[in-house]
C-alpha positions as CSV (number, residue, x, y, z in Angstrom):
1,X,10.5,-19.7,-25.3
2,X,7.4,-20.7,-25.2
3,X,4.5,-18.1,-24.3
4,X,3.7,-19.8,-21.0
5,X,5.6,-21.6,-19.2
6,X,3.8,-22.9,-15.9
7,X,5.5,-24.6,-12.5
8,X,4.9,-23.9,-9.1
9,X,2.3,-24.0,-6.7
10,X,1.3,-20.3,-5.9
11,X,0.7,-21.6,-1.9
12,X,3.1,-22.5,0.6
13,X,5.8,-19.6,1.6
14,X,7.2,-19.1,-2.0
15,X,7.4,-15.5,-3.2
16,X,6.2,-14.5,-7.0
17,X,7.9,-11.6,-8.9
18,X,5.8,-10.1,-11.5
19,X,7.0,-8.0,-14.0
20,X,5.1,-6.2,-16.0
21,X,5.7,-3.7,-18.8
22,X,3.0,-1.1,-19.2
23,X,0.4,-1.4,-21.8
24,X,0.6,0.2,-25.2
25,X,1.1,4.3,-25.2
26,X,-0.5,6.6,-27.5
27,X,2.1,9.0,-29.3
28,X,-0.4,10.8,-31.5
29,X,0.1,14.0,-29.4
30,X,3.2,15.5,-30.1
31,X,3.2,18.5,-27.8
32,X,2.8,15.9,-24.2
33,X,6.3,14.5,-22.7
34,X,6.9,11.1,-22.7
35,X,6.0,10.9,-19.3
36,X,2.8,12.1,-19.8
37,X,1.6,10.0,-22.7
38,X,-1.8,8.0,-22.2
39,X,-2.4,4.7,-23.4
40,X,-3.8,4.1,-26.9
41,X,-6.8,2.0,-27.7
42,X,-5.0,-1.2,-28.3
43,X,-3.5,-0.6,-24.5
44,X,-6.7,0.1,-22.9
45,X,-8.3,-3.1,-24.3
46,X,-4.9,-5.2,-23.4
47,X,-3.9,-4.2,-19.6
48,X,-7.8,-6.0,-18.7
49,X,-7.4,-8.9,-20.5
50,X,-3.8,-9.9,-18.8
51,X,-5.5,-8.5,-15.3
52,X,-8.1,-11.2,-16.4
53,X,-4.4,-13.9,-16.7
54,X,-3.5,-13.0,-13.9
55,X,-6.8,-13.7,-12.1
56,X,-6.9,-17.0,-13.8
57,X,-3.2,-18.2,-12.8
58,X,-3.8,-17.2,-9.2
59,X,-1.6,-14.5,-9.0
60,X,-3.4,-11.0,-8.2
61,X,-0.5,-9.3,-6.2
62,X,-0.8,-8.2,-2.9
63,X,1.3,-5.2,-3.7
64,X,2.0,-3.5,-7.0
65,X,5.3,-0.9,-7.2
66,X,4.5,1.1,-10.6
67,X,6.3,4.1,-11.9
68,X,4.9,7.2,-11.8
69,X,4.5,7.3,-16.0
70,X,0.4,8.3,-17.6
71,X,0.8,4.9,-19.3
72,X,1.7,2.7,-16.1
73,X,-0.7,4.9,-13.9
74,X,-3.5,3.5,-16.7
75,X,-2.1,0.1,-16.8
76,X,-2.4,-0.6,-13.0
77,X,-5.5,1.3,-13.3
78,X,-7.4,-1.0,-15.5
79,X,-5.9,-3.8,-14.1
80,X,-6.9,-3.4,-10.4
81,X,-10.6,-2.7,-11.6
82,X,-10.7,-6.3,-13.2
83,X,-9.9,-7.9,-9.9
84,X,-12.0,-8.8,-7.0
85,X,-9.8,-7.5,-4.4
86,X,-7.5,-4.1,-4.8
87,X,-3.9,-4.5,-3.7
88,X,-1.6,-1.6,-2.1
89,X,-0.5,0.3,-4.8
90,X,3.0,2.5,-4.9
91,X,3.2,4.9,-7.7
92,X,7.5,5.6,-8.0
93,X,9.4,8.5,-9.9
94,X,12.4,6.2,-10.0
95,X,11.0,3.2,-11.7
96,X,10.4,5.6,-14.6
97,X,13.0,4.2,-17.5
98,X,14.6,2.4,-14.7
99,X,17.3,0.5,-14.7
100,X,17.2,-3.5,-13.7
101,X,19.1,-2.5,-10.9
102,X,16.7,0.6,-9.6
103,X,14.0,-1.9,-10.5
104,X,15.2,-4.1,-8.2
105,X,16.1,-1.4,-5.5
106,X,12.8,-0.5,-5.6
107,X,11.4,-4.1,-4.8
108,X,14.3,-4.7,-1.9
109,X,12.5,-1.3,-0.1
110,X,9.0,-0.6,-0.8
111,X,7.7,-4.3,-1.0
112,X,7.0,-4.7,2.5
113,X,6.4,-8.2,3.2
114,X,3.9,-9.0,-0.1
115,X,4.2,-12.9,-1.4
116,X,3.1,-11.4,-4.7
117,X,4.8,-8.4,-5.8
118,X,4.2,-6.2,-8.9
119,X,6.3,-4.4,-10.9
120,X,4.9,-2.3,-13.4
121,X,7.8,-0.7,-15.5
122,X,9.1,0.3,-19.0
123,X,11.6,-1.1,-21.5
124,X,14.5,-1.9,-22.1
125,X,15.1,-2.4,-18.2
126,X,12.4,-4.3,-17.9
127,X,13.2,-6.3,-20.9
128,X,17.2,-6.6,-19.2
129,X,15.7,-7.4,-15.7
130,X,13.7,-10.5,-16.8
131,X,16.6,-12.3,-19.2
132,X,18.9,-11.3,-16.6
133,X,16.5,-13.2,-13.6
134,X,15.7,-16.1,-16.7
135,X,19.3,-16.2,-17.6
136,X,17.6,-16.1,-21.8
137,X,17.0,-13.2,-23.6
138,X,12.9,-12.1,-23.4
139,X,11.5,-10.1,-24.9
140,X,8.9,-8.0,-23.4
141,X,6.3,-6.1,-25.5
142,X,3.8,-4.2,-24.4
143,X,1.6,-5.5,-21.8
144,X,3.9,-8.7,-21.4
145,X,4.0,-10.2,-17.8
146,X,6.9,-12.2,-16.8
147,X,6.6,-14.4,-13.3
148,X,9.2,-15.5,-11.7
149,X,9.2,-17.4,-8.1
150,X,11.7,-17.4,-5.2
151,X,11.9,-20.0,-3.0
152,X,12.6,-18.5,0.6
153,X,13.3,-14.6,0.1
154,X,12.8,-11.3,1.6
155,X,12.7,-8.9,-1.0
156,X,15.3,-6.9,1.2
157,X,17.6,-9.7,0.0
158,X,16.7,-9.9,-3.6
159,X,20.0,-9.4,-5.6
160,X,20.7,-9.2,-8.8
161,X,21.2,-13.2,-10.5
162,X,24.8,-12.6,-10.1
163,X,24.9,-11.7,-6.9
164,X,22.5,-14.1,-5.7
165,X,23.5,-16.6,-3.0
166,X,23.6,-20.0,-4.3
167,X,20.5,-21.2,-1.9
168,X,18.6,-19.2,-3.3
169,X,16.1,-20.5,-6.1
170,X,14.4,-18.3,-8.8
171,X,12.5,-20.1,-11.5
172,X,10.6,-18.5,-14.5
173,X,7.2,-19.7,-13.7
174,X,4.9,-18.0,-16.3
175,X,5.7,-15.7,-19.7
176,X,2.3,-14.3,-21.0
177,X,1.7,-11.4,-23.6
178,X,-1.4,-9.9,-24.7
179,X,-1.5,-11.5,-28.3
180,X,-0.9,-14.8,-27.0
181,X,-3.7,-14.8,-25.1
């Protein structure tokens, strides 16, 4: 794979999934939970500069779905202050270590009718959730960003690839990680 692939027009009545993994985390503080470990330096410096991508691709979302982790809270943190306009922003206990299939869950409900929805997660569901949608295994590092675009969906009807009904197109539009930019 290459570390961006582009297609697709961002216009017209397409719908763009964007995946994110959260930024890098900071585990020099032994005595805070996983849950509640901040990003590191490296992380802080690298959630800006894919907000800055994202910006550039034309694809600030119009909603972003994050989990309720220190480390994502940052990610979409940093990221929303890059861009000129804020999206609504859902901060979710169950997209914590989520599953693909809770990730998705969460997009079928709380996406309301956004054309460009966030996800801001952790690994490995994340990582399972984008090879499963690209049908290849990706890998998603810290701060990666995987796009993928639907051709006429509601996200109360996004299913898993396998489920999916044959009409219905998803296409790996972009694949960006921080040290490719």
């Amino acid at each position: 794979m290459t570390t961006e692939e582009t297609a697709g027009d961002p216009s017209g009545d397409d719908r763009f999934l964007i995946l994110m993994r959260h930024a890098k985390s900071d585990w020099s503080d032994e005595s805070l939970s996983d849950h509640d470990r901040p990003l590191n330096g490296r992380g802080r410096r690298d959630a800006p500069r894919m907000a800055h991508w994202l910006a550039d691709v034309d694809l600030i979302p119009d909603v972003i779905l994050s989990s309720s982790s220190l480390r994502t809270r940052e990610t979409v943190g940093l990221m929303t202050e890059a861009w000129s306009t804020e999206p609504e922003i859902f901060f979710n206990e169950s997209l914590y270590l989520a599953a693909p299939g809770s990730i998705l869950g969460c997009a079928q409900s709380d996406a309301s009718d956004a054309r460009r929805l966030m996800i801001v997660a952790h690994n490995p569901g994340m990582a399972h959730l984008v090879s499963s949608l690209s049908g290849q295994i990706v890998e998603m590092p810290t701060a990666a960003i995987a796009v993928f675009q639907f051709a006429s969906i509601d996200w109360k009807d996004l299913q898993p690839p396998s489920s999916m009904s044959h009409g219905t197109s998803v296409k790996l539009v972009h694949y960006m990680r921080p040290k490719a930019l």
